[in-house]
VOGU-3710 file (C-alpha; in Angstrom, 3 decimals, decimal comma):
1> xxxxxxxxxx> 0,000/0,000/0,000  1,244/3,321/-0,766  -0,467/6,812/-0,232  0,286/10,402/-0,350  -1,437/12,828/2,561  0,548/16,359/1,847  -1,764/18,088/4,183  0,065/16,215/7,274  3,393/16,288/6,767  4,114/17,984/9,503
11> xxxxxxxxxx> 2,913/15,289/11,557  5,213/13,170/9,701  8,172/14,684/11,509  6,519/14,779/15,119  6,410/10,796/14,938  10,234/11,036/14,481  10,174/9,626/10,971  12,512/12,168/9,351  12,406/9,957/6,466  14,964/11,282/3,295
21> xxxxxxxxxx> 13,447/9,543/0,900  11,117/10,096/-1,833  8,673/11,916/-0,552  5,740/9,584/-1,573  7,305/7,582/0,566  6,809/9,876/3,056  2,768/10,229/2,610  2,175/6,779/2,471  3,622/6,263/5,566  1,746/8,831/7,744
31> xxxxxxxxxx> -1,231/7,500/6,191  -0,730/3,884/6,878  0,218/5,210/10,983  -3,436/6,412/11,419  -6,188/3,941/11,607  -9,214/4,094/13,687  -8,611/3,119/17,611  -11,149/0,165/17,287  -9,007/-1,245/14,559  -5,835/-0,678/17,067
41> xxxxxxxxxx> -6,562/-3,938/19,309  -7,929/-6,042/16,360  -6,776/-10,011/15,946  -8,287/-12,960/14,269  -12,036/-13,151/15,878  -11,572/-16,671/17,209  -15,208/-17,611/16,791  -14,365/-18,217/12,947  -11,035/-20,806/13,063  -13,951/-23,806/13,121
51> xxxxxxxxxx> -14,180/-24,169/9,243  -12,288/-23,283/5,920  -13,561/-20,888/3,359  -13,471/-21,940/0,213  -15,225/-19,579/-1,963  -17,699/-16,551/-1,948  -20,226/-14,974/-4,053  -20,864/-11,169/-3,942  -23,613/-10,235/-5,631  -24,216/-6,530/-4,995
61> xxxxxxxxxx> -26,020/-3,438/-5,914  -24,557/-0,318/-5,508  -24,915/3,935/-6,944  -22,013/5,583/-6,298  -23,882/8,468/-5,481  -24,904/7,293/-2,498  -22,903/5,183/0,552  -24,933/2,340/0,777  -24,831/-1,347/-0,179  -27,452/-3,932/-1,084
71> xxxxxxxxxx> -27,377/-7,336/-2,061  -26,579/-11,374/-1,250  -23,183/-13,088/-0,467  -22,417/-16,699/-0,302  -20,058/-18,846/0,919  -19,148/-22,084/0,276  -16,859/-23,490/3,494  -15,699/-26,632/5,345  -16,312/-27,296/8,999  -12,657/-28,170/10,419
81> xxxxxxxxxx> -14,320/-29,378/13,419  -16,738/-32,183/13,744  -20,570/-31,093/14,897  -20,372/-27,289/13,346  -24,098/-25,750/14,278  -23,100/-21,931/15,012  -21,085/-20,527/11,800  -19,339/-17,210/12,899  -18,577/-14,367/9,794  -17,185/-11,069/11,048
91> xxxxxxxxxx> -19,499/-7,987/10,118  -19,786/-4,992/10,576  -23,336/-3,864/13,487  -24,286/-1,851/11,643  -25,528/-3,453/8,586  -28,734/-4,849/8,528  -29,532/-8,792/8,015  -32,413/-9,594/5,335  -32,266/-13,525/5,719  -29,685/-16,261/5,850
101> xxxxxxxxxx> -30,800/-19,307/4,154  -28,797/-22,755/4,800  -29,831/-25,109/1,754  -34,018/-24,345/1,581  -34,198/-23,554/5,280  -33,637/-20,000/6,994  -31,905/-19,734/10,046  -31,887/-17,950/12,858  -28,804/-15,628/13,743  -27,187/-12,779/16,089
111> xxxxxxxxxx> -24,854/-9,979/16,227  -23,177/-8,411/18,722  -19,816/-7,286/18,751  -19,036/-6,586/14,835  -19,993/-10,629/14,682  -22,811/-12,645/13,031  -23,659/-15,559/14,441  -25,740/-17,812/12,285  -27,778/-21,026/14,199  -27,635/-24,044/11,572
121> xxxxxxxxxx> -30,428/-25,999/11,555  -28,550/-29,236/11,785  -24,921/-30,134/13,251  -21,813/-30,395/10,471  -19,570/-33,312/9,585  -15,994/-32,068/9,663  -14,407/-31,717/6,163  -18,010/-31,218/4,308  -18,026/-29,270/1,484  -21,424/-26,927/2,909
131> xxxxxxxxxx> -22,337/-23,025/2,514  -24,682/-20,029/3,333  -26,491/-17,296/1,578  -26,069/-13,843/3,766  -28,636/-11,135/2,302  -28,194/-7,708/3,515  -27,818/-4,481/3,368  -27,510/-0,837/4,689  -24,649/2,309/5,241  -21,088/0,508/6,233
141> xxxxxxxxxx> -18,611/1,710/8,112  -15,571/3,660/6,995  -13,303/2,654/9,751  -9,526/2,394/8,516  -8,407/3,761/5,861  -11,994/3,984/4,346  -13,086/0,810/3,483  -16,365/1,845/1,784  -16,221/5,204/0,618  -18,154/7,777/-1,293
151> xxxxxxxxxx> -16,923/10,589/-2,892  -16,670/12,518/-6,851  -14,057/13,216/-9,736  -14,947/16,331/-11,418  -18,346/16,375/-10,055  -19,092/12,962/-11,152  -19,958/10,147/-8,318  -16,589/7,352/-7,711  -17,852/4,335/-4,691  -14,703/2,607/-3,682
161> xxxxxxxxxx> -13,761/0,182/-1,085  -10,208/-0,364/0,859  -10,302/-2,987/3,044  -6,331/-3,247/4,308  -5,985/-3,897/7,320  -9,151/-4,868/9,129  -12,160/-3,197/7,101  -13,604/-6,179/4,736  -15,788/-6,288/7,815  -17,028/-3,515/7,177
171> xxxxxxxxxx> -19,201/-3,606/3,935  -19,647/-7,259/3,964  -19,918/-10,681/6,040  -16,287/-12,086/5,607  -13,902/-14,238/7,833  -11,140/-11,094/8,031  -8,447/-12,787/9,419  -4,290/-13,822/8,425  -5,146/-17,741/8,145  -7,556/-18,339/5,531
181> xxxxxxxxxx> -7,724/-17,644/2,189  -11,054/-17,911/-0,173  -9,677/-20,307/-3,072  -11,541/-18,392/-5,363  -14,351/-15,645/-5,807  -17,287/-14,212/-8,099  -18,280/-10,576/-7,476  -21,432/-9,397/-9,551  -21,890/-5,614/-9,055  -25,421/-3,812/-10,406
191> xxxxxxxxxx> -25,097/-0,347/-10,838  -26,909/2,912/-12,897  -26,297/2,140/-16,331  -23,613/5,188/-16,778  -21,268/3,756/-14,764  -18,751/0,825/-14,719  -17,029/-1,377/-12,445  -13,972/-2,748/-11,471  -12,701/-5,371/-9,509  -10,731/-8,627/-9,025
201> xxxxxxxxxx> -9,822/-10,939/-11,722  -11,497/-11,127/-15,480  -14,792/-9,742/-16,411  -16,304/-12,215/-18,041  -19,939/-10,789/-18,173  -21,766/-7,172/-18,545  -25,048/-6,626/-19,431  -27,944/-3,836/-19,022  -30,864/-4,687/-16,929  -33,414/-2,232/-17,507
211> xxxxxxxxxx> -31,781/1,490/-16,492  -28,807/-0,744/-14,764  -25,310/-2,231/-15,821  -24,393/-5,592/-14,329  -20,506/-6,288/-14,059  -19,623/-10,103/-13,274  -16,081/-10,061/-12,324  -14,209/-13,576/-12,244  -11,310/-14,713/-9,875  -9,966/-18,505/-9,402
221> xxxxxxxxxx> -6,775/-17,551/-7,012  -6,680/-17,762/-3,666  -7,511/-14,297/-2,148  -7,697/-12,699/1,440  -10,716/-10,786/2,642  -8,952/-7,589/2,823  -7,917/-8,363/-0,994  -11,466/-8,214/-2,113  -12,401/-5,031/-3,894  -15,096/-2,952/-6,176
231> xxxxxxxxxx> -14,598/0,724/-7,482  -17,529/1,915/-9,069  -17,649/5,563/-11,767  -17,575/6,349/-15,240  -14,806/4,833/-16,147  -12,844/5,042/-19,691  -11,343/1,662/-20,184  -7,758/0,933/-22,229  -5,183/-1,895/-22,375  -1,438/-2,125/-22,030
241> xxxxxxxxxx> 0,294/-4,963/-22,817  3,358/-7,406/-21,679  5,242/-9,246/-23,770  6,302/-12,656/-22,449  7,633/-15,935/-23,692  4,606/-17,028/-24,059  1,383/-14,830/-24,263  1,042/-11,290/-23,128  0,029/-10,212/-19,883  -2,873/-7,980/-19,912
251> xxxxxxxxxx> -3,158/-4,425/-18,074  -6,256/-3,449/-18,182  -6,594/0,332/-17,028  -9,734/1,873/-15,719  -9,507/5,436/-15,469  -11,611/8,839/-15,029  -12,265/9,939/-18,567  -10,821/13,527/-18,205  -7,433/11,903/-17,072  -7,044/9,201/-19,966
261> xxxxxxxxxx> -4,691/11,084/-22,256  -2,089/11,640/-19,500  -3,097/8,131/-18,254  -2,715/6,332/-21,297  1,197/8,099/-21,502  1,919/7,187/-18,269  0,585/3,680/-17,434  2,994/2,360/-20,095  5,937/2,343/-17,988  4,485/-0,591/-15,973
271> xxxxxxxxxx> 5,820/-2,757/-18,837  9,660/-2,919/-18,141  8,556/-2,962/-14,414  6,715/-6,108/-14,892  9,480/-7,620/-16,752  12,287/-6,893/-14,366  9,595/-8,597/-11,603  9,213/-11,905/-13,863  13,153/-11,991/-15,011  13,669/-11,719/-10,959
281> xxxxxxxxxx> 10,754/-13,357/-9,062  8,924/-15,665/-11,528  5,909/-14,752/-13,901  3,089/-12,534/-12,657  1,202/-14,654/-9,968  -2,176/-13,916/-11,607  -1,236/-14,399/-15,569  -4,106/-16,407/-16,566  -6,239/-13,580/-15,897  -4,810/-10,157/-15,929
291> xxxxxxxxxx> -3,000/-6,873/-13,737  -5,060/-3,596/-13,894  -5,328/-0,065/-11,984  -8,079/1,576/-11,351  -8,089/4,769/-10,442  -9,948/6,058/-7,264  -10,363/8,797/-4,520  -7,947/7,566/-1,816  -4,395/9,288/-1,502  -2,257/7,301/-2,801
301> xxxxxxxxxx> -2,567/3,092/-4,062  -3,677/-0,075/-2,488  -2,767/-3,800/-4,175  -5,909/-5,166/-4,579  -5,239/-8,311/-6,183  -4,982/-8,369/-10,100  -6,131/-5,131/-10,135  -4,255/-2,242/-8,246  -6,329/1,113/-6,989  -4,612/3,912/-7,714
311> xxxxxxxxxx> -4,504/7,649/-7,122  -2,221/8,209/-10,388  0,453/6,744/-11,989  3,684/7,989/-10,848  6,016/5,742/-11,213  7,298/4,728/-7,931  3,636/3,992/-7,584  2,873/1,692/-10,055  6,410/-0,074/-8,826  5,436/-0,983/-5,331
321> xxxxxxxxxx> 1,849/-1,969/-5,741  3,103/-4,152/-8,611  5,774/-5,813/-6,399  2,675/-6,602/-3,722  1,348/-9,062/-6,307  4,291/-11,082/-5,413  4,880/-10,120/-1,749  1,583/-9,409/-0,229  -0,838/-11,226/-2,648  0,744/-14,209/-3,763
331> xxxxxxxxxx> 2,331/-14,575/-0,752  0,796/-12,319/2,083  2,144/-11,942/5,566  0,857/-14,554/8,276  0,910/-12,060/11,131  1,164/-8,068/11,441  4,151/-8,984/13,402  5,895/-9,829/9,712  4,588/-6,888/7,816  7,738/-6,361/6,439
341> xxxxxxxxxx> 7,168/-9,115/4,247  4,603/-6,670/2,504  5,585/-3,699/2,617  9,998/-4,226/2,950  9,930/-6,338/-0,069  7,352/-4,007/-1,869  9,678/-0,877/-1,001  12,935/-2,949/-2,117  11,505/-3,813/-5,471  10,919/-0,029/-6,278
351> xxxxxxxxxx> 14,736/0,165/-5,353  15,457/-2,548/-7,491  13,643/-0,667/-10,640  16,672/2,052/-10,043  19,411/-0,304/-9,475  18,120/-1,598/-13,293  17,707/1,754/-14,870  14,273/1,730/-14,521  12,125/5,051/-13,676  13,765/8,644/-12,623
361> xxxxxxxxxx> 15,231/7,663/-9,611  19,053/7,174/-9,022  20,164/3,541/-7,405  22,851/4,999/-5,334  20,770/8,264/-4,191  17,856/5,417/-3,278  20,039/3,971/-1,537  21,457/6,913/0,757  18,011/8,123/1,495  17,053/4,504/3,048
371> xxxxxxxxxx> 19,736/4,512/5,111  19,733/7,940/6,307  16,055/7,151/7,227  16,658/4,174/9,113  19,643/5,654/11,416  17,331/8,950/11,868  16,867/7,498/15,546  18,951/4,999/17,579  16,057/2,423/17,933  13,465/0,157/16,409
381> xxxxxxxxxx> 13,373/-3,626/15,193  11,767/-4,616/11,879  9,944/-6,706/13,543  6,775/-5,514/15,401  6,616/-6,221/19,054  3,651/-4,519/19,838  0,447/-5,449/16,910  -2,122/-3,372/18,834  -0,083/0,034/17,743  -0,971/0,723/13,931
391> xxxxxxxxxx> 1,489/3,106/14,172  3,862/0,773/15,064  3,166/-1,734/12,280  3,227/0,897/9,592  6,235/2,723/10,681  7,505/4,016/7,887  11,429/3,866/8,987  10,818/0,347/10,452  9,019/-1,769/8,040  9,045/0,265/4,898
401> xxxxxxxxxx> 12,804/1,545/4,772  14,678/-1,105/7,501  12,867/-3,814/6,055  14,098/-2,935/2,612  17,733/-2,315/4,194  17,714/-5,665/5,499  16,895/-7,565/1,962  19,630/-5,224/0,657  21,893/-6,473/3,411  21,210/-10,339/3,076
411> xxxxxxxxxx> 21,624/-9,413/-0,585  25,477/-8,280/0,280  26,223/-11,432/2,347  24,671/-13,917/0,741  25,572/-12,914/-3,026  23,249/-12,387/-5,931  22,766/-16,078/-6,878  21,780/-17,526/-3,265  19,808/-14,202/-2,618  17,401/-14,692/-5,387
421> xxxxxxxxxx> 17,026/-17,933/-5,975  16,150/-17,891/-2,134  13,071/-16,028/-2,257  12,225/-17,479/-5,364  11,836/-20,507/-3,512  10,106/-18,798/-0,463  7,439/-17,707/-3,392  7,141/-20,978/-4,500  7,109/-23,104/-1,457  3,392/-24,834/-1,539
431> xxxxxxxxxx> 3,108/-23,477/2,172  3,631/-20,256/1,028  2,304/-19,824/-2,685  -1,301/-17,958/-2,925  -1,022/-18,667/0,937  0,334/-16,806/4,042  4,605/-16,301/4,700  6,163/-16,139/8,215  9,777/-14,758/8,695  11,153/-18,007/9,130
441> xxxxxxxxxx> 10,352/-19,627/6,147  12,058/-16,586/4,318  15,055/-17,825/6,863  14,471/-21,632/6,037  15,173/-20,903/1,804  17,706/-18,695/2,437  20,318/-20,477/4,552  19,380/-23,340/1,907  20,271/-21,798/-0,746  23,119/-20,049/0,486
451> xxxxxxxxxx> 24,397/-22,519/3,203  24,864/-20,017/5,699  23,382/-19,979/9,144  21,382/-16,661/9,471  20,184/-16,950/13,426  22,492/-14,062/14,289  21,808/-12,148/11,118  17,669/-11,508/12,020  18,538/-11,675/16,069  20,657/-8,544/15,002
461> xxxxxxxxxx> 18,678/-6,851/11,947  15,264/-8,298/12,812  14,680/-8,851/16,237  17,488/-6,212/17,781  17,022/-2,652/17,114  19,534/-0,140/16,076  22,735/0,073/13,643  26,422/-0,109/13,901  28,593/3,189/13,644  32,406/2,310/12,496
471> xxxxxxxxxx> 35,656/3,681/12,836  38,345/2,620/10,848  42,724/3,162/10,751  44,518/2,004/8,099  48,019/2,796/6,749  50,071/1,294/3,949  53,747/-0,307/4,548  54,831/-1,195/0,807  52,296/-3,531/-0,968  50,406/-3,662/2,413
481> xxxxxxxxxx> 47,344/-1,894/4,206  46,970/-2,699/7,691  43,425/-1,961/8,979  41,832/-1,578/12,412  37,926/-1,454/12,308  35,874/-0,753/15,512  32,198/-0,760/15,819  30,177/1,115/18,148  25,987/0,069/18,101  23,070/2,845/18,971
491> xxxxxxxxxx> 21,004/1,018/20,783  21,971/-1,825/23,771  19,938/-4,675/22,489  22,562/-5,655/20,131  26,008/-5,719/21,168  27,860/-6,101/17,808  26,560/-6,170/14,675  28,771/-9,482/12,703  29,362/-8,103/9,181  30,917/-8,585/5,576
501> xxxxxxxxxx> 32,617/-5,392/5,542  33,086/-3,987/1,790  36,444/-2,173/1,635  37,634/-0,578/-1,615  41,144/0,028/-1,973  42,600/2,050/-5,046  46,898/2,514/-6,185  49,065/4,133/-7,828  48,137/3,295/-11,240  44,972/3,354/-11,260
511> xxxxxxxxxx> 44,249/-0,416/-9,371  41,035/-0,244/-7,547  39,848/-3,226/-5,837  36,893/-4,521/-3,263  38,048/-6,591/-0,539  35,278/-8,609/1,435  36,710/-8,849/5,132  34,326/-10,794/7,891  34,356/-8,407/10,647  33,892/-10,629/14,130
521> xxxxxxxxxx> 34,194/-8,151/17,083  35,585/-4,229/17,560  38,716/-3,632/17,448  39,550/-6,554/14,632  42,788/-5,811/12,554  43,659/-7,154/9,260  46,391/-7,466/7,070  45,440/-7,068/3,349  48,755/-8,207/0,660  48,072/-5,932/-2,549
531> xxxxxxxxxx> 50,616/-7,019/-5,680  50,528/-2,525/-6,164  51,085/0,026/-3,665  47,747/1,955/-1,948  46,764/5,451/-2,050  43,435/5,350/-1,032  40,489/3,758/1,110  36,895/3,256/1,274  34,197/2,049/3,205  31,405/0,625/1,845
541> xxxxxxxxxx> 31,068/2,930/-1,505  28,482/1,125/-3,396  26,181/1,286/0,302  25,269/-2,338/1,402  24,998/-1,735/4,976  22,976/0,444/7,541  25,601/2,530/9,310  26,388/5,746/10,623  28,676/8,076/9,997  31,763/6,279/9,434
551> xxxxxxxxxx> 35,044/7,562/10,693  38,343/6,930/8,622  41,924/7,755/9,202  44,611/7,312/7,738  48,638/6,946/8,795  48,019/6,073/12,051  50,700/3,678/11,380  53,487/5,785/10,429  56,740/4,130/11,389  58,806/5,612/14,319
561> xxxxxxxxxx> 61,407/7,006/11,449  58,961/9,541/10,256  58,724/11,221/13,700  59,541/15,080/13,302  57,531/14,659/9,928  54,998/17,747/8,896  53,201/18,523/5,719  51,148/21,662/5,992  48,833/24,027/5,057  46,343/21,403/4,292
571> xxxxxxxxxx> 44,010/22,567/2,565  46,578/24,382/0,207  45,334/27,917/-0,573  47,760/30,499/-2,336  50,548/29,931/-0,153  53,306/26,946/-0,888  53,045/23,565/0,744  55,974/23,157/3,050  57,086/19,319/3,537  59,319/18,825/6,967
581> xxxxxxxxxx> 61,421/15,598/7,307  64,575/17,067/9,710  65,731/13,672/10,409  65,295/11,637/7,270  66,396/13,311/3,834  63,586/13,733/0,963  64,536/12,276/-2,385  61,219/12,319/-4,224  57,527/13,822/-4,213  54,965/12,547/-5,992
591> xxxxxxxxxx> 51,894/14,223/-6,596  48,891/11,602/-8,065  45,400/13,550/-8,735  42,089/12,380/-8,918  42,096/10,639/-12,730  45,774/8,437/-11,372  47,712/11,042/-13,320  51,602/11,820/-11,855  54,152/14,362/-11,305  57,234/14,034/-9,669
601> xxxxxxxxxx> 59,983/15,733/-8,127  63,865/14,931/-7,994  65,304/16,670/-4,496  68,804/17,282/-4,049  70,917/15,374/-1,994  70,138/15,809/1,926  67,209/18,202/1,841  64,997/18,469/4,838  62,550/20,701/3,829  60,754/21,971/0,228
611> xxxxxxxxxx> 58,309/24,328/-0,445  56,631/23,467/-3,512  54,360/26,699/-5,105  50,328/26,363/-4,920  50,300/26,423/-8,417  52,219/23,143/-8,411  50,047/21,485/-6,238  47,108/19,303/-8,338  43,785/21,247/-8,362  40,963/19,094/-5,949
621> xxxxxxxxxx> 42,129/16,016/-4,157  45,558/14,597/-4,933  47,804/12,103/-2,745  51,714/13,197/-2,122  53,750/10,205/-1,911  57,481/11,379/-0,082  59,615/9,044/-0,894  62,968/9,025/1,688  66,030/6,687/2,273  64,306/5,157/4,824
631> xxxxxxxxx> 60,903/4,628/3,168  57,389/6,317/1,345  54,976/8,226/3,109  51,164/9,021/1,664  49,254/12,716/2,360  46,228/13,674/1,243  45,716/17,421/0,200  43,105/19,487/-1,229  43,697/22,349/-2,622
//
């Protein structure tokens, strides 16, 4: 889910997310902190976990003028316990019941407590292929983030519903939970015949009834409640296409007629989006039957399966509610507690467009922005410790940008191949496929795929909270750099932070190098044999890991001959650059500037000092290598 809200930013900033990201980003967090307190406490009503759904029929009749809803659902379930007689949906109190009919009998029912309690006539075998017809009707509730809502596009009437997290409730009798999934669905919406509507999976029916329009939308996946969606306006309708190996993937696009020009231009970059997704991740979960967007009232998007709602179509947009058809849909999170699943995977993949050359942002500035948001404060886990804060399971720097950080991290350690392939198979595992994912089973594929035990990985990055900060010394003697690397952490729960440190390492001639070292505990030295002599040292330049601000020096090392040594002003303005060695003769300077080109200097025998002019000195960055009888020291200057 993704959503813009540019009338609260401020707010944005008082919950401490100082986020330095796109500022989408930004939006869609604040909007995903602010639910409705009764939705705060919500779990999995327990009354329902006696039987399986296994399909539903929504046959409804709405005007999008008006908020109200009419019409007859039924579902088709199994008992999972032997001697079923009271069948529990959650719903909303404030709908009304018409009847519930059980085969050719009507039953009695209840409700109390946002849950409908229907009396069967007759006790259930366990396993029993059995179902109910609910008719109702009446104003539902827009709890949430709005899950039935009314509103207009340039004074025409748009009906939409958003059900994420705990709203299907709301506008019709469901089983809302993280455990079950319908295996497949029929929705049938009647509306005034100048409208149309969208929803999940194919249309495979319209037709006029009198003055109305019937839409019979098709869908044989596996869906969850809060999946389940209708949008209902005057919409124009067009097609964009994807090219596979085999037959193109439709993406059907409803949109509000005075926006289809600028839609049509835009929607077209979802192609090379959906091809880096099935190149990385397998083919579009839902191919047999399409993607869309349809566009709607809400702020911002929400990844209604097979068929996106959408604000617009920026870019970074269309990215991430793409990648939820993979992580989200497909596969959707077993517990709040693993929202990152969702939304750290969906947020990653929008990286991942950049990284490719994909869309207007750049991969490294991506990057930079994740990672400044994530070490904004000292504290936080990924994972969500307390699932009656909203707040706390749609924190922006926690779940959106950490969670991303932390796939970009197991992406550094575990290399490209055992990565990907990894959550390829997490996709694809039968538990997980068009089911529900839990944390572990991401852990389970990727240790077997890369053979490396992760338990201190996610105690660190997933569990603990906080970053490490590093300071390293390094120095060259000849063809060697000698390193010391400490690590300080911001917050107590994790002591050290066990990391694949990338180091680049750049010489004379232009060499430039990335060393992996396996960094153990603070204070760790190593000992790195180059066949070229070093002039320079980075940390981490291509930004794999969360960090603060690193601290590197160099020369620390000098040997005990080069005491009495000075090389000064630094920077270099208009005055020379004086180089002191009174007990150890200079017999060459070097000067090497920022493209590896050189300069030297012959001294005569037994001087001790030189001033070299500014306008000798290499414009920008440059490294002076003093070479004396006794050995080569390195200086960095900027003039």
């Amino acid at each position: 889910m993704y959503r813009y809200l540019y009338t609260i930013l401020l707010l944005f900033a008082a919950l401490g997310a100082n986020a330095q990201d796109h500022p989408e980003m930004k939006a869609l967090c604040i909007a995903e902190q602010h639910q409705a307190h009764s939705s705060a406490t919500f779990r999995s009503n327990p009354l329902t976990q006696d039987y399986d759904v296994v399909y539903h029929r929504l046959s409804l009749e709405v005007d999008p003028f008006v908020s109200y809803i009419k019409g007859q659902v039924t579902t088709w379930f199994k008992p999972q316990t032997p001697g079923l007689d009271v069948l529990h949906f959650d719903m909303y109190d404030g709908l009304m019941i018409d009847s519930i009919q059980w085969h050719n009998s009507y039953c009695t029912y209840t409700k109390a407590n946002n849950t409908l309690a229907i009396q069967l006539p007759e006790a259930l075998l366990a396993g029993e292929l059995d179902s109910v017809r609910i008719w109702y009707q009446g104003k539902p509730s827009t709890s949430g983030f709005g899950s039935f809502n009314q509103s207009t596009h340039n004074n025409t009437p748009i009906l939409w519903t958003l059900s994420e997290p705990y709203g299907a409730r709301d506008w019709w009798p469901c089983k809302q939970d993280l455990t079950d999934k319908a295996d497949s669905i029929d929705v049938i919406i009647t509306t005034p015949g100048m409208y149309r509507a969208a929803s999940n999976g194919l249309l495979v029916e319209e037709y006029s009834f009198g003055d109305q329009k019937v839409y019979h939308w098709q869908h044989r996946y596996p869906i969850a409640a809060y999946l389940v969606a209708f949008a209902v306006t005057d919409y124009a309708v067009y097609s964009d296409f994807v090219p596979t190996s085999t037959k193109p993937i439709e993406v059907l696009n409803y949109v509000y007629p005075e926006n289809l020009a600028a839609s049509q231009s835009a929607t077209q970059a979802i192609v090379p989006i959906m091809q880096l997704y099935n190149d990385l991740f397998g083919l579009y979960p839902f191919a047999e039957e399409k993607y869309g967007h349809a566009q709607f009232g809400w702020g911002g998007g929400m990844e209604h399966q097979t068929m996106s709602f959408m604000v617009g179509f920026s870019h970074i947009l269309m990215a991430h509610e793409l990648a939820h058809q993979w992580f989200g849909d497909k596969v959707t999170c077993a517990s709040w507690e693993d929202i990152w699943l969702n939304e750290g995977f969906a947020t990653y993949l929008e990286g991942l467009n950049y990284e490719h050359g994909i869309g207007p942002t750049d991969w490294m500035s991506w990057k930079k922005g994740k990672i400044d948001h994530v070490t904004s404060s000292p504290d936080g886990s990924v994972w969500v410790n307390d699932t009656t804060s909203v707040g706390r399971i749609f924190s922006s720097r926690l779940s959106y940008s950490k969670g991303a950080m932390v796939l970009h991290m197991l992406r550094w350690e575990l290399g490209d191949d055992a990565f990907f392939q990894g959550v390829r198979n997490y996709l694809n595992d039968p538990k997980n496929a068009y089911a529900y994912g839990h944390t572990t089973e991401l852990i389970d594929h990727l240790e077997a795929t890369s053979g490396q035990d992760l338990t201190t990985f996610f105690q660190n990055w997933f569990y603990g909270e906080g970053y490490p900060t590093y300071s390293i010394n390094w120095s060259v003697n000849g063809n060697q750099v000698v390193l010391q690397v400490d690590q300080s952490t911001s917050h107590p729960s994790v002591a050290f932070f066990p990391m694949t440190l990338p180091i680049q390492i750049k010489g004379l001639a232009g060499q430039d190098t990335i060393i992996r070292l396996p960094h153990t505990y603070s204070g760790e030295s190593f000992l790195i044999n180059l066949p070229w002599q070093a002039i320079d040292l980075q940390f981490d330049p291509d930004l794999w890991i969360v960090k603060g601000q690193t601290q590197i020096t160099v020369g620390l090392e000098d040997p005990t001959w080069s005491i009495g040594f000075s090389c000064f002003p630094n920077p270099v303005g208009s005055n020379p650059l004086t180089i002191l060695s009174p007990d150890n003769p200079i017999q060459r300077l070097t000067f090497i500037d920022q493209l590896g080109h050189s300069t030297f200097q012959t001294c005569t025998q037994g001087q001790t000092r030189i001033d070299i002019p500014a306008n000798q000195v290499p414009d920008g960055l440059s490294y002076l290598l003093i070479t004396t009888r006794k050995g080569t020291l390195i200086r960095k200057n900027i003039k």
